[in-house]
N, C-alpha and C positions, 0 to 999 in steps of 0.2 A: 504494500500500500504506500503510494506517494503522499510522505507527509511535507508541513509548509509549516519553521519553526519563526518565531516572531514575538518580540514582545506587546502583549497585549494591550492597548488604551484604556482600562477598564471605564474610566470617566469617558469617551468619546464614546463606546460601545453602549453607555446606558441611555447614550442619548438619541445614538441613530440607529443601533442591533435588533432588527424587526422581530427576528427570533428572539433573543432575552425579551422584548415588550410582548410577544404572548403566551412566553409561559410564565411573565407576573399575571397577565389575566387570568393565565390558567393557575394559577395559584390561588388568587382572590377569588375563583368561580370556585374550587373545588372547597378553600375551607370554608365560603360562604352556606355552601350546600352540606360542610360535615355539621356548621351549627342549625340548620335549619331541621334536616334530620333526627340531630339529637335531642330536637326539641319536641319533634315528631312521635320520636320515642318514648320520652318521659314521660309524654301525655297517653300514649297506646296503654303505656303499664297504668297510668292515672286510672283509665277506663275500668281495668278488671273485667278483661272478657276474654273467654278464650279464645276468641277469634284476634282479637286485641295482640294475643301477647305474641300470635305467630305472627303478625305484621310488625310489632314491634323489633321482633329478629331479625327479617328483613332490613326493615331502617336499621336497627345500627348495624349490623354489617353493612350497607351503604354508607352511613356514618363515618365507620371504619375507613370503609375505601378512599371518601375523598380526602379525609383527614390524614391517609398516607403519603398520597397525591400530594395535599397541600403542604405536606414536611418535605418531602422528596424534590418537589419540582427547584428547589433553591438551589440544591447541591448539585442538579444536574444542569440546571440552567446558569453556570459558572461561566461565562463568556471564555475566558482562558482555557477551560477541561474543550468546552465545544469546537474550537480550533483546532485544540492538540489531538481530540480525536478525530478529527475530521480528515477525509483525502482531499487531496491537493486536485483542483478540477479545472476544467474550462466553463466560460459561460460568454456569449455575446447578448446585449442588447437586440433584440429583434422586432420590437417595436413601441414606440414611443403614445402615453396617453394624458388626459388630462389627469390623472390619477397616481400619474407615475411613470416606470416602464415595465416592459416585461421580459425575462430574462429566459434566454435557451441554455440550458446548460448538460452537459457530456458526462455523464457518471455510469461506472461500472457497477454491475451486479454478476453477481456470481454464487452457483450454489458450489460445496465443498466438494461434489463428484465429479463439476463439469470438469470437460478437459482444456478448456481458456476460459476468456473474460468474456460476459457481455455486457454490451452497452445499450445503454439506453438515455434518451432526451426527454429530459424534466422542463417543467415550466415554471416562473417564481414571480407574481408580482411585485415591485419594489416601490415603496413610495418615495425615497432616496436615496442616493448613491453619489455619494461626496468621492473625489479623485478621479472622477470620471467624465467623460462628456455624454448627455445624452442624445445618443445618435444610433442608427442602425449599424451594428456590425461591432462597437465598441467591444474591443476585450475586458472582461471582468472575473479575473481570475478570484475563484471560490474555495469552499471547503463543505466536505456534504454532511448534512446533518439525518440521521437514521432514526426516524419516528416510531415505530413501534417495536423495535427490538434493539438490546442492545448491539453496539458498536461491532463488537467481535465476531455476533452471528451475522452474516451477509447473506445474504439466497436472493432470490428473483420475487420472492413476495415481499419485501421488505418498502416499505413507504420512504423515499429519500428525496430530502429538499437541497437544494444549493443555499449556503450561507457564503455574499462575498467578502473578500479580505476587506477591502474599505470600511465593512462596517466595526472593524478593530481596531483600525490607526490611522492617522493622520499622515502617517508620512508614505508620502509617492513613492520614494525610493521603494519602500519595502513592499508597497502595490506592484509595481515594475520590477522587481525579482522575484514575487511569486508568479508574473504572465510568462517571464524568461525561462522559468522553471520547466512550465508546461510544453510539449513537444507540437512544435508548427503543423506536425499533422492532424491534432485533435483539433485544433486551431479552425484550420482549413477547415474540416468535415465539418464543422457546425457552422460558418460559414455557408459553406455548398448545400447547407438543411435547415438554412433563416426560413423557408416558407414553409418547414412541416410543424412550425411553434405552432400553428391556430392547432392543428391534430392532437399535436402533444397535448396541449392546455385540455381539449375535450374528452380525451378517454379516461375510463372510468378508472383504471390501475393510477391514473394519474405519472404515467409516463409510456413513452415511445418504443418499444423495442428492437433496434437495431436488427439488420441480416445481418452475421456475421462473415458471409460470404461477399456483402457489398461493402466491406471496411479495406481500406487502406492496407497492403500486406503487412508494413508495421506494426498493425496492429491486433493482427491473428494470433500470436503467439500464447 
């Protein structure tokens, strides 16, 4: 896995890191929801019924869950850990809206039996993107974030978003040595696949699947 090491801005990243701002939402939604339940609860057992009390187990095991959620999401939502786990990726600007832009970006998936990488094209709303121009084609070199499973298990069902470097530092320099890093041929390919972003954004897996037969020989291995 191509990692991209960097010291983090943690003050820059709190202000512009779209990822860290939703999972403080999802933070405040999940323990809003562990106290609302627990109140839910309190009251089921108030009742004294037996119908009561198997709802009330319910609620708090829901209770439970979000109030796990709500501890958990701080330690994983570390801007610094989310970098350092992150691979190092491509991503271009592929089109420009009142709302922001929208970003293509090139991440490998892989299960542990296959015998190479596949890739696949994600899609990313941004509503900012400091170091950058907004324009079609712009390189915006990223870091991918793996939504519903941890970092280490990879497979082809896994939910993956692009996080870019800009949203962790101010300085160019260090934006410009992680697009240097990245191999001109990933580069290229997402380039020569700016108009399949509208496809990508629609499907339901929430990304594109690559032929691995139509890739670049570079990059069969």
């Amino acid at each position: 896995m191509r990692r991209f090491e960097f010291a983090v801005d943690r003050e820059h990243a709190r202000a512009v890191n779209e990822v860290v701002a939703d999972l403080r939402r999802l933070r405040v939604v999940a323990i809003g929801a562990a106290v609302l339940l627990g109140v839910g609860t309190a009251y089921l057992v108030w009742l004294d019924h037996p119908w009561s009390y198997l709802l009330a187990v319910a609620f708090a095991l829901g209770a439970a869950t979000s109030l796990f959620i709500g501890l958990w999401t701080p330690h994983r939502g570390r801007v610094d850990k989310l970098y350092a786990a992150g691979e190092l990726v491509p991503a271009v600007v592929s089109e420009i809206n009142g709302r922001g832009v929208l970003l293509l970006a090139l991440v490998k998936l892989a299960k542990p039996s296959s015998d190479g990488p596949r890739y696949a094209l994600v899609t990313r709303s941004v509503r900012t993107l400091p170091g950058h121009h907004a324009r079609a084609g712009e390189r915006v070199p990223a870091v991918t974030v793996r939504v519903d499973r941890a970092p280490g298990s990879v497979d082809l069902r896994q939910t993956v978003s692009a996080m870019p470097i800009a949203w962790g530092t101010r300085d160019l320099n260090v934006i410009e040595r992680a697009r240097a890093a990245i191999r001109e041929v990933e580069w290229q390919l997402l380039t020569d696949n700016l108009d399949l972003a509208a496809k990508a954004r629609r499907v339901d897996a929430k990304r594109l699947l690559l032929d691995p037969q139509q890739l670049p020989e570079e990059m069969r291995g």
